[in-house]
C-alpha positions as CSV (number, residue, x, y, z in Angstrom):
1,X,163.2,132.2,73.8
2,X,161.1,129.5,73.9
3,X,160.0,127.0,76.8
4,X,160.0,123.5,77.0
5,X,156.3,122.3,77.2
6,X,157.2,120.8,80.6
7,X,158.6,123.6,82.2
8,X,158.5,123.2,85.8
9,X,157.9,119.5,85.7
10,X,160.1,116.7,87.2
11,X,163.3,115.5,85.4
12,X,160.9,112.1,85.1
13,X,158.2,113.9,83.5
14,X,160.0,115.6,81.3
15,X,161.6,112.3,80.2
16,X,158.7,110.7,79.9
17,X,157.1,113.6,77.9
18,X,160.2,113.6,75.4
19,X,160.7,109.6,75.0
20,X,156.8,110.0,73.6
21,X,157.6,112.8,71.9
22,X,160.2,110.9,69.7
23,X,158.1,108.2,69.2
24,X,159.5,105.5,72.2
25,X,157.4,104.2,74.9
26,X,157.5,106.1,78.1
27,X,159.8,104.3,81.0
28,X,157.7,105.5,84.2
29,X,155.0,105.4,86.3
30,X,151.1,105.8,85.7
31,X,151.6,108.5,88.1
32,X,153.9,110.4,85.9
33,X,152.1,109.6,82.6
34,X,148.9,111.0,84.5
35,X,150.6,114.6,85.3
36,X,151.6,114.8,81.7
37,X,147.8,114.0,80.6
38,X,145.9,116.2,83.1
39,X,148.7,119.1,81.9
40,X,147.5,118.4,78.1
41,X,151.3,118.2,76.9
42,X,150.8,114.4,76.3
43,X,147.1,112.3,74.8
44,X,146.3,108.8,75.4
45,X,146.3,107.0,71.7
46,X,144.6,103.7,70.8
47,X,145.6,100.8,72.6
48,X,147.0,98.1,70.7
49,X,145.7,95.0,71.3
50,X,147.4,91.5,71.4
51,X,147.0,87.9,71.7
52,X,149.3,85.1,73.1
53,X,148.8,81.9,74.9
54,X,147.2,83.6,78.0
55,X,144.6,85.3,76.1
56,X,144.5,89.2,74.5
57,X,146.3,91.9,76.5
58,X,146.4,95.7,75.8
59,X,149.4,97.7,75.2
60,X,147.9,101.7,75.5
61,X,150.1,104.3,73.4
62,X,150.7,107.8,74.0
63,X,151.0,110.6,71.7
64,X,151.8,114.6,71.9
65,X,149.7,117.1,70.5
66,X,150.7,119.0,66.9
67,X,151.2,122.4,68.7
68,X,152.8,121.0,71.7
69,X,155.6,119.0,69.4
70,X,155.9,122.3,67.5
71,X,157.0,124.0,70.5
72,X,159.0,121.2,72.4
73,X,160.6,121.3,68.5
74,X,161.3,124.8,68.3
75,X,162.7,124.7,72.0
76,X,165.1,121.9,71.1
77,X,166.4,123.8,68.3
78,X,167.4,127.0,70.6
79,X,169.4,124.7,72.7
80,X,171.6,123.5,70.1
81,X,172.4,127.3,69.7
82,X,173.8,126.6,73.6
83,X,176.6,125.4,75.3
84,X,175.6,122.3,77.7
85,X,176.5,124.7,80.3
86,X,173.4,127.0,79.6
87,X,171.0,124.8,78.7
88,X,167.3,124.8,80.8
89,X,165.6,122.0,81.5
């Protein structure tokens, strides 16, 4: 059986970790974003830059690594296998 990349993280890392993994913007802290970066499960992108009235601001991006996604994907796909019941976070 496989493990999910953040095993032994908090729920709000591991929600963090899986909204970038699908490609959404992460809803948390720095702090959260930071364990997920030092833990090499998640990579600072490019920022992308923007301009408005107030001048340019920087919106940074997040991304997770080939293998990592392989294995979060292969995880996923043993818990469909599960009732909700047995599932491990």
């Amino acid at each position: 059986m496989t493990d999910h990349p953040c095993k032994g993280m908090t729920k709000a890392q591991r929600e963090a970790f899986e909204r970038i993994a699908t490609n959404q913007f992460p809803a948390c802290s720095w702090e959260t974003i930071a364990v997920l970066v030092n833990a090499g499960v998640v990579e600072r992108g490019p920022n992308d830059t923007r301009r408005d009235a107030m001048g340019a601001y920087h919106i940074p991006s997040f991304y997770v690594p080939t293998a990592i996604h392989m294995q979060w994907c292969a995880w996923c796909s043993e818990q469909v296998k599960q009732s909700p019941q047995d599932r491990q976070p």
